[in-house]
C-alpha positions in Angstrom: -10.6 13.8 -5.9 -11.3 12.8 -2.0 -9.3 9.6 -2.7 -6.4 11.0 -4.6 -5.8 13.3 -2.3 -5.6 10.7 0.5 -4.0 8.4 -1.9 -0.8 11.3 -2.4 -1.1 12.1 1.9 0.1 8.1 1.9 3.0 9.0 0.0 3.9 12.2 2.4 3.0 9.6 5.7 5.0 7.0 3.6 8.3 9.6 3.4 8.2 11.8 6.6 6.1 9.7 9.2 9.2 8.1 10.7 12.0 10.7 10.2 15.8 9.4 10.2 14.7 5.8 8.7 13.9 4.6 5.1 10.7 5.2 4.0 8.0 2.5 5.2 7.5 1.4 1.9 11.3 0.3 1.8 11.0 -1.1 5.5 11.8 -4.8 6.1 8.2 -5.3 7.7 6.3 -3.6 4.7 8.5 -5.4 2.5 7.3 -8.3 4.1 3.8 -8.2 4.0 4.1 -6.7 0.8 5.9 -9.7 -1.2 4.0 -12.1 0.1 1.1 -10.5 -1.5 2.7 -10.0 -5.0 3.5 -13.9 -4.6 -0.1 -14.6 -4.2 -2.0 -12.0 -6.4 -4.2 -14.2 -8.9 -3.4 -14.1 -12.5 -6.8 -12.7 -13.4 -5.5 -9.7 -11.2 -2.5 -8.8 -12.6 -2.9 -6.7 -14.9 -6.0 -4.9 -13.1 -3.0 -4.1 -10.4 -0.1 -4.1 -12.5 0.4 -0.1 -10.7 0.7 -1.8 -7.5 3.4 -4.2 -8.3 6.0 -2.4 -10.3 9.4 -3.3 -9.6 11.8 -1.7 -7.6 10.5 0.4 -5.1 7.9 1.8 -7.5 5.8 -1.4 -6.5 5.6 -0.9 -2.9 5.7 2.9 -2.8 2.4 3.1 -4.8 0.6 -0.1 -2.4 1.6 1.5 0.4 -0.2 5.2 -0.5 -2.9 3.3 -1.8 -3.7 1.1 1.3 -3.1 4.5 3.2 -5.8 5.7 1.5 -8.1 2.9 2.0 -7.9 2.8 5.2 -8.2 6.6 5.9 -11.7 6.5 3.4 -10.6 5.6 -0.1 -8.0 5.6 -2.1 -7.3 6.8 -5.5 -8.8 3.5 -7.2 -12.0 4.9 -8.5 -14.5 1.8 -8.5 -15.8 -0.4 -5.5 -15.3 -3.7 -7.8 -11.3 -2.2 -8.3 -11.0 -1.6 -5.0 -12.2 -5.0 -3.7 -9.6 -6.5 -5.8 -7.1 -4.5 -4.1 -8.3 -5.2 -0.5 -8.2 -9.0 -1.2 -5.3 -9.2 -2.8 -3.1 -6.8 -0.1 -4.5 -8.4 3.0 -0.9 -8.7 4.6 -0.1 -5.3 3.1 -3.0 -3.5 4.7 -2.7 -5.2 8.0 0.8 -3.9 8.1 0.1 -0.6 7.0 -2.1 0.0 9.5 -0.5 -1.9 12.4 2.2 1.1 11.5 -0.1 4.0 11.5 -1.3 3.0 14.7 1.9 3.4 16.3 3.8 0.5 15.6 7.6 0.5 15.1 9.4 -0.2 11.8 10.5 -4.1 11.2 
């Protein structure tokens, strides 16, 4: 429950952390990070993190509040083996996510 709950905060921290701009999910810098991931997300990985790359801003929404909760303990994803799969395969996407928390401005 730890990691859903951390996992939904991402979406909150992805909506109202910068207030009077898009969401961060939709920003130019996430956006950035996040497509070059998608591009290079293995075939053998696709379907384990087909959540993760829904289109339309589904895709990024969801990577962002999970890599929000990776990086604050755990996210939702419920097995170290999943997980893993997501760290390696949203390397830019977690950089950026927490370059952001830390106090970094939108791109």
């Amino acid at each position: 429950m730890a990691g859903v709950l951390r996992h939904e905060l991402g979406h909150t921290y992805d909506r109202v952390a910068k207030p009077n701009v898009l969401d961060i999910s939709e920003s130019d810098g996430f956006l950035k990070a996040y497509k070059k991931d998608v591009a290079a997300v293995q075939d053998q990985w696709k379907e384990e993190l087909e959540y993760f790359l829904q289109d339309g801003a589904a895709g990024p929404s969801e990577a962002f509040a999970e890599g929000f909760g990776i990086l604050q303990g755990g996210g939702s994803i419920n097995t170290t083996s999943r997980a893993g799969v997501f760290k390696e395969s949203f390397t830019n996407t977690l950089a950026e996510i927490e370059r952001l928390i830390k106090g970094g401005e939108q791109r």
